[in-house]
C-alpha positions as CSV (number, residue, x, y, z in Angstrom):
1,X,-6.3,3.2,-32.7
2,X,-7.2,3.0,-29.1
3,X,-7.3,-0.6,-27.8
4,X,-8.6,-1.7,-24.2
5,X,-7.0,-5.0,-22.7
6,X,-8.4,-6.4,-19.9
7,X,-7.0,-8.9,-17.4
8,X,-2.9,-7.1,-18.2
9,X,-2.2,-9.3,-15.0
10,X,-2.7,-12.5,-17.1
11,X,1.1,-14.1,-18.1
12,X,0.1,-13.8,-22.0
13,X,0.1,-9.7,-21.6
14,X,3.7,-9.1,-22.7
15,X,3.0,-11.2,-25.8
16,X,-0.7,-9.6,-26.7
17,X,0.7,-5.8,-26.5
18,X,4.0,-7.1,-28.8
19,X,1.0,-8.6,-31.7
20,X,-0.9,-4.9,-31.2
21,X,2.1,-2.7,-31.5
22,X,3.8,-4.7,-34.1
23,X,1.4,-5.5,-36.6
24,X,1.3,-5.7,-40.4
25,X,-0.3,-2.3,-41.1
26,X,2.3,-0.4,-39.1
27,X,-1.0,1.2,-37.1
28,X,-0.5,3.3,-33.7
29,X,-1.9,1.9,-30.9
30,X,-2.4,3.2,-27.5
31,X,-3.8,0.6,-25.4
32,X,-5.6,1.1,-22.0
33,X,-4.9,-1.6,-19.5
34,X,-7.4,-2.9,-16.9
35,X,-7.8,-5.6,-14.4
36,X,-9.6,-6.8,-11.0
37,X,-5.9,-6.1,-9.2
38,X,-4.3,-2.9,-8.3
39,X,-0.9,-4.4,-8.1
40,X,0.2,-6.5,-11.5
41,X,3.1,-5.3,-13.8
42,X,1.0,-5.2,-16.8
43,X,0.2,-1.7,-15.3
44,X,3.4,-0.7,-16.5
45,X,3.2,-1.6,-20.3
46,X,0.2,0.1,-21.0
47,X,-0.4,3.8,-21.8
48,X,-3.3,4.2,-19.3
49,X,-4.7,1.8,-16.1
50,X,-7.7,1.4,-14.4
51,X,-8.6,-1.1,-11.9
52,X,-11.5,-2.3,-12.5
53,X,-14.3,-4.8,-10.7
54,X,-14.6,-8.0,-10.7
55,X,-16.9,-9.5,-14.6
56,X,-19.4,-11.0,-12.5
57,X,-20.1,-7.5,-10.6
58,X,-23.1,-5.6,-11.1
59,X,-20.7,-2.3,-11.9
60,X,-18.2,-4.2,-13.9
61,X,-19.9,-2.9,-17.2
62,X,-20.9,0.6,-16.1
63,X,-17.1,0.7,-15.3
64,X,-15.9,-0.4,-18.7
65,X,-18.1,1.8,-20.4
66,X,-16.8,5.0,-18.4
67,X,-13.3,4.0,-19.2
68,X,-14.1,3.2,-22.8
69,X,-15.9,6.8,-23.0
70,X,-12.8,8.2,-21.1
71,X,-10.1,6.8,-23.5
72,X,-12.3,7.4,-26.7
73,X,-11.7,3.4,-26.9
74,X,-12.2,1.5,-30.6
75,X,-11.9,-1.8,-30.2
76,X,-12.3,-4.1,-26.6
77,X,-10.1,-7.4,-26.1
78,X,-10.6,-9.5,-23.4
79,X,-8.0,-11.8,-21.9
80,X,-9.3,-14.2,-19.5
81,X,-12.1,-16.4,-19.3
82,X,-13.9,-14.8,-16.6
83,X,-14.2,-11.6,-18.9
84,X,-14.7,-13.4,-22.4
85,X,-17.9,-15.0,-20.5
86,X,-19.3,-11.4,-19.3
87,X,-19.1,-9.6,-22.6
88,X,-21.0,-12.6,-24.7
89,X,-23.9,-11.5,-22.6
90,X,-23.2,-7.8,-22.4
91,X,-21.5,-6.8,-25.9
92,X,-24.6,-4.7,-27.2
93,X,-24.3,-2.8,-23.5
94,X,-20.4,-2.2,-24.4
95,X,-19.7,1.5,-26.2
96,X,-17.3,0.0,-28.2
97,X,-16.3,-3.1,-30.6
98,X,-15.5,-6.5,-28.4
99,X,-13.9,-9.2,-30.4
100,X,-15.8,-11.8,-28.7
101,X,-18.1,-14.4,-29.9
102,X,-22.3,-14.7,-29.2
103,X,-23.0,-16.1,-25.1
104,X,-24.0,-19.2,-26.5
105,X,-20.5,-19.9,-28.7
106,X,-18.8,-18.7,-25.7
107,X,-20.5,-21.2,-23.4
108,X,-20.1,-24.2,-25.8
109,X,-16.6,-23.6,-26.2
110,X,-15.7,-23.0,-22.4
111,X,-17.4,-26.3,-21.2
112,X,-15.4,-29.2,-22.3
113,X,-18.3,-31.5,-22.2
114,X,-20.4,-29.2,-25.0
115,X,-16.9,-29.5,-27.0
116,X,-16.3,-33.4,-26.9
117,X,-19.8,-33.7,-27.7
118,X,-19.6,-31.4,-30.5
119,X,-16.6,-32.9,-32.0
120,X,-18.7,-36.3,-31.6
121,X,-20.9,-35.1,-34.1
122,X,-18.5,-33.5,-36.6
123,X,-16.2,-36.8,-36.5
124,X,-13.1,-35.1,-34.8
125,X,-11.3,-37.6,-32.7
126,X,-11.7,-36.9,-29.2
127,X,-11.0,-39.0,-25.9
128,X,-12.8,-41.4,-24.1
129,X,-14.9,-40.1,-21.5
130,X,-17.1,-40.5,-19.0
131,X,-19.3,-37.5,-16.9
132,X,-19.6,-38.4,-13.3
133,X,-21.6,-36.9,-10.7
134,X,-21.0,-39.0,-7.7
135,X,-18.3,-40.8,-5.7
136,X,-19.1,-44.4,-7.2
137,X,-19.9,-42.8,-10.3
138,X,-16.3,-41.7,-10.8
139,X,-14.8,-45.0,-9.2
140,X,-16.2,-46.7,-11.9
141,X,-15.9,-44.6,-14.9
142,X,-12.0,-44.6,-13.7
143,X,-12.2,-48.8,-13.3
144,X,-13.9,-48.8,-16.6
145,X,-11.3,-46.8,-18.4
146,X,-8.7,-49.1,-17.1
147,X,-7.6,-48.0,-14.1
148,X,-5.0,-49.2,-12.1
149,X,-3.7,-50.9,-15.3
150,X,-4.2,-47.4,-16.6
151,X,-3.5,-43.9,-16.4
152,X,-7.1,-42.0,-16.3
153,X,-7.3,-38.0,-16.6
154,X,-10.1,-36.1,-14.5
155,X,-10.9,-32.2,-15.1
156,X,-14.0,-30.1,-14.7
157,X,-15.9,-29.3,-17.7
158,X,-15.3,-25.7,-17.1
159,X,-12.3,-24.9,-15.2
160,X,-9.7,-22.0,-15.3
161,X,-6.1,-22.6,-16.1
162,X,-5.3,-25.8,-14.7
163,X,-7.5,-25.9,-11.6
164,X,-9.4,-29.5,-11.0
165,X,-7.0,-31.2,-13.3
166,X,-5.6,-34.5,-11.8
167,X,-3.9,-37.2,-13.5
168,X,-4.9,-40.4,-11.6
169,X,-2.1,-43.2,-11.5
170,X,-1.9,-46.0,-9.0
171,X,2.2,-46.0,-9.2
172,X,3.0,-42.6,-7.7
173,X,5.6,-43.5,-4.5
174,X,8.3,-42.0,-5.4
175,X,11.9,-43.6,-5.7
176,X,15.4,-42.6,-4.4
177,X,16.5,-41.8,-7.9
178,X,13.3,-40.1,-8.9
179,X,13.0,-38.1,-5.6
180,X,17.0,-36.5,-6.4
181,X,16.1,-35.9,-10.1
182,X,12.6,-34.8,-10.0
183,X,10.9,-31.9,-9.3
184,X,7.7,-32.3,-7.4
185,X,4.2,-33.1,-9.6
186,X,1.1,-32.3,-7.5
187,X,-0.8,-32.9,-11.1
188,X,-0.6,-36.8,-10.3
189,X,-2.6,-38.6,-7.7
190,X,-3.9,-41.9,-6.7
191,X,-7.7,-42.7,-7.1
192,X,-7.7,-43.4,-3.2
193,X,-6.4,-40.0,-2.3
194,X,-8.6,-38.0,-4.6
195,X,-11.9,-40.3,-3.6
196,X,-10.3,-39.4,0.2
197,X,-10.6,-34.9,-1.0
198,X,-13.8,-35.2,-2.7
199,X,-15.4,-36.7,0.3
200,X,-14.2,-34.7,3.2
201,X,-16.3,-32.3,3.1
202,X,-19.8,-33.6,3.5
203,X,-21.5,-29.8,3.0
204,X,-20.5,-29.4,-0.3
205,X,-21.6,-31.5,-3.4
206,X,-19.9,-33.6,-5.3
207,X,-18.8,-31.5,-8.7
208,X,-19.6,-32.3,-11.9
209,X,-16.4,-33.9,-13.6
210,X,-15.2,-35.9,-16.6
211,X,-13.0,-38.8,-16.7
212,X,-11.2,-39.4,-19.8
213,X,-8.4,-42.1,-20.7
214,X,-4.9,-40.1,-21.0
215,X,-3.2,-39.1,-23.8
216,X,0.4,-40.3,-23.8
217,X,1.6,-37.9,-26.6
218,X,3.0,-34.6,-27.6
219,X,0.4,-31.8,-27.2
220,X,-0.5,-29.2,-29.3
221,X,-1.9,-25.7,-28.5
222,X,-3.4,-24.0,-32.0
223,X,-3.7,-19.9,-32.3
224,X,-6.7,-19.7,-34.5
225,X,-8.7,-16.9,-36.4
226,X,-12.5,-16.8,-37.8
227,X,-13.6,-14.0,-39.7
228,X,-16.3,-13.7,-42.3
229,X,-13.7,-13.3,-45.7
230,X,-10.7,-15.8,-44.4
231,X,-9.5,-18.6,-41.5
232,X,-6.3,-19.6,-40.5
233,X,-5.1,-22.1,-37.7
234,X,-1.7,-22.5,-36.5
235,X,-0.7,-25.6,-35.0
236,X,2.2,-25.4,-32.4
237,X,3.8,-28.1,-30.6
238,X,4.4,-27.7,-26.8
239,X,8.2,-28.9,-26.2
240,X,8.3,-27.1,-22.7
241,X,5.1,-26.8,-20.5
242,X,5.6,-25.0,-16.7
243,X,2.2,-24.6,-14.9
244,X,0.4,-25.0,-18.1
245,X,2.3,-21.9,-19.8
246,X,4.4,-22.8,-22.7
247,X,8.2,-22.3,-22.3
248,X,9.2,-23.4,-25.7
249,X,7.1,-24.4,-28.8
250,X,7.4,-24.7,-32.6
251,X,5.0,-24.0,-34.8
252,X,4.4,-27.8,-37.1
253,X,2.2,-27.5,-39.7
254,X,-0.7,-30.7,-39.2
255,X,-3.6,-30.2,-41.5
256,X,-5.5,-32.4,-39.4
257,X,-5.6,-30.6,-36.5
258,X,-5.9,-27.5,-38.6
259,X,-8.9,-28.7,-40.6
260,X,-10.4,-29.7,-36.9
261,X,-9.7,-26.5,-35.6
262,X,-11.7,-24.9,-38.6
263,X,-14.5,-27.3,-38.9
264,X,-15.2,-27.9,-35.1
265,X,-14.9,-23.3,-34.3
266,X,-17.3,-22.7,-37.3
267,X,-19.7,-25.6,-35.7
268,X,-19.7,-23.6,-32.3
269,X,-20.0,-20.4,-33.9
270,X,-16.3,-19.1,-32.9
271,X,-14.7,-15.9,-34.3
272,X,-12.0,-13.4,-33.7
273,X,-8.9,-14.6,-32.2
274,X,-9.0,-18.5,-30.2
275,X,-7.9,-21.1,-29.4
276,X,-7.5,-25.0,-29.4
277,X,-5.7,-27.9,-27.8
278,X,-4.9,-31.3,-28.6
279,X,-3.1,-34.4,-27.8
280,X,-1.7,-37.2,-29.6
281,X,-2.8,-41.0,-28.3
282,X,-0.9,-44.4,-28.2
283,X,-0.8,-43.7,-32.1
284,X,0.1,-40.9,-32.6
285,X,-3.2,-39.5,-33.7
286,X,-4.3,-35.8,-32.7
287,X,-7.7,-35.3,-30.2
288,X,-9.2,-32.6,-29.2
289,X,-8.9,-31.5,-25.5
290,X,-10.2,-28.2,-25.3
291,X,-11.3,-24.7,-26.7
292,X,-10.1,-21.4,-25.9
293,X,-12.3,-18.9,-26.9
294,X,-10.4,-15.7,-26.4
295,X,-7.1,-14.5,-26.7
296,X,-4.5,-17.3,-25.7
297,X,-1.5,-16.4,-23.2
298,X,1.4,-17.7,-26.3
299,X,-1.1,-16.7,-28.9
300,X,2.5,-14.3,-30.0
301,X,3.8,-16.6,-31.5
302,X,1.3,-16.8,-34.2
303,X,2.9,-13.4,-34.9
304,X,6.6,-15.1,-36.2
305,X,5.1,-17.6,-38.0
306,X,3.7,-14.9,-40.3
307,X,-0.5,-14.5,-39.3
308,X,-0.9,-11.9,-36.4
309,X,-4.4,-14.0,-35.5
310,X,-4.9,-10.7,-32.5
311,X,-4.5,-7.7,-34.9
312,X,-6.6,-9.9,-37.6
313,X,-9.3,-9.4,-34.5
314,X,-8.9,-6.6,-34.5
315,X,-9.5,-5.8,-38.4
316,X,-12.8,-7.7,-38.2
317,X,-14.4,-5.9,-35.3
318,X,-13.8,-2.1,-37.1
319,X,-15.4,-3.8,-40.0
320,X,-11.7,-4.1,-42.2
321,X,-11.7,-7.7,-42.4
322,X,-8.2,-9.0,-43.7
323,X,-8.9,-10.5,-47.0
324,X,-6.3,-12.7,-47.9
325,X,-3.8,-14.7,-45.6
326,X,0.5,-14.2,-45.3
327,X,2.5,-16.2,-46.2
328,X,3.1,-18.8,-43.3
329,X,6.7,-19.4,-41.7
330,X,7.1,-23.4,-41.2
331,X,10.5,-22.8,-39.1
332,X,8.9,-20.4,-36.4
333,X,9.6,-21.4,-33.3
334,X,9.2,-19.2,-29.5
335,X,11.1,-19.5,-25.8
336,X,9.6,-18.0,-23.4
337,X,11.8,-17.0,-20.5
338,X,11.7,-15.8,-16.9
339,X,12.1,-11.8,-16.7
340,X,11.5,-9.3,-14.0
341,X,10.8,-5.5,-13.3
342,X,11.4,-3.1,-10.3
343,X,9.5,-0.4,-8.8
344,X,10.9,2.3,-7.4
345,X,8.9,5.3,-6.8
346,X,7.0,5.9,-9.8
347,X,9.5,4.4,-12.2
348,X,9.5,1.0,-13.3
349,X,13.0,-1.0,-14.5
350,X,12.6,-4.1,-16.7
351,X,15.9,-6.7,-16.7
């Protein structure tokens, strides 16, 4: 089978290629690599790279097409937000199967706001929030939610990664003790300092953001699949978090946040391969903090715990659906770790 990947810069590539070339049917894959970058080491894992433009160019689809056409390519996959957006709108344009859901799933699922609101409707715990659109408007939305007393989150509705996200807390100087022990935290910030960013520069309008009361607990990230014959969700907890990657998680198996998962991807009209994120509060219960709607960076690790949610995608978009689920491994449990490569010449050397 002949498999494009787009975005093999994204840190989730090594992981995605390892649930394609290891899966369940013992299938050959060759999988064509592409990305907006020349210079990223997933270029090395692949059979085949292409550079490519950037999703929201006018030649990005003429471009996939010719390399689909060139490769003779069965099934697309898109890895990164930017991408999973452009093909909602463009699949029937695409020569080949995308395992993507319809523009409007797509949309729903990317903007935060859409998701609390649809998990408002379905019952799923979510946290308090408020949608500002102005400097006093997010003064007192912050106040209201308890601030100074309080911790109080603030993120776009759509963002990529971790970009906007800001953890507002009136306590932030920094000890002796904490200053030797500590790495530095640009995540946290006082509501002073960010009021002081969002109005320096009086060209641009103040963005659109929500601020929600914070989550003290253990977060989870779920790998999820939604086909037409079966569903699965995998909850894993995150034990180690670097720049929003997981280092170290363990799959636990909460039927609450699996039944969420389920109930709040069919509401949007999810399918293929996704994802989910949640956070326990002061009591330990599970809310929703976000959706995924794509192919997740440690989505692997669905792979050890018995349900390979990618090559499922895969199955679905050639029209062989997998009918029944694996068993599922409650003891799974991935470490991610730093690695490296070398080029020299032609030839690439991975430590």
């Amino acid at each position: 089978m002949n498999i494009l990947l787009t975005g093999v810069g994204a840190p989730g590539t090594r992981g995605t290629l390892y649930a394609l070339k290891n899966n369940p049917d013992h299938v050959k894959i060759k999988v064509t690599g592409v990305d907006i970058k020349s210079d990223v080491v997933g270029k090395y894992w692949v059979e085949r790279f292409y550079e490519v433009p950037a999703p929201e160019s006018d030649d990005y689809v003429d471009r996939i097409n010719e390399i689909c056409s060139k490769e003779s390519i069965d099934v697309v996959i898109p890895q990164t937000t930017r991408e999973t957006m452009k093909f909602s709108k463009t699949f029937d344009e695409i020569k080949s199967k995308v395992t993507v859901a319809s523009s409007e799933a797509i949309q729903k699922a990317n903007n935060k706001h859409e998701l609390l609101k649809v998990c408002d409707n379905l019952g799923i715990p979510f946290p308090t929030y408020r949608l500002v659109r102005s400097l006093d408007d997010l003064i007192d939305a912050a106040e209201e939610l308890g601030y100074p007393g309080k911790a109080v989150v603030v993120k776009p509705p759509v963002s990529y990664g971790s970009r906007g996200f800001r953890v507002l807390r009136e306590n932030t100087a920094w000890s002796v003790r904490r200053f030797m022990s500590e790495k530095p935290n640009a995540i946290e910030i006082t509501l002073d300092e960010l009021s002081k960013i969002l109005s320096r520069d009086k060209n641009v309008d103040f963005p659109e953001l929500l601020v929600m009361e914070y989550l003290p607990g253990s977060e989870y990230s779920v790998d999820a699949f939604l086909g037409k014959k079966m569903s699965v969700a995998i909850p894993r907890l995150r034990k180690e978090i670097v720049n929003g990657i997981s280092f170290r998680t363990s799959l636990e198996y909460r039927r609450d946040i699996m039944d969420y998962t389920i109930e709040a991807a069919t509401e949007i009209g999810l399918k293929y391969a996704f994802g989910f994120q949640f956070k326990l509060d002061y009591q330990d219960a599970p809310k929703v903090l976000e959706c995924n709607p794509r192919v997740q960076g440690t989505m692997v690790a669905s792979v050890f715990s018995g349900a390979n949610v990618i090559w499922m995608s895969l199955r679905e978009a050639i029209g062989e659906p997998v009918e029944k689920l694996p068993p599922i491994l409650q003891d799974s449990e991935y470490y991610r770790f730093w690695g490296g490569g070398a080029v020299t010449g032609s030839q690439f050397r991975e430590i």
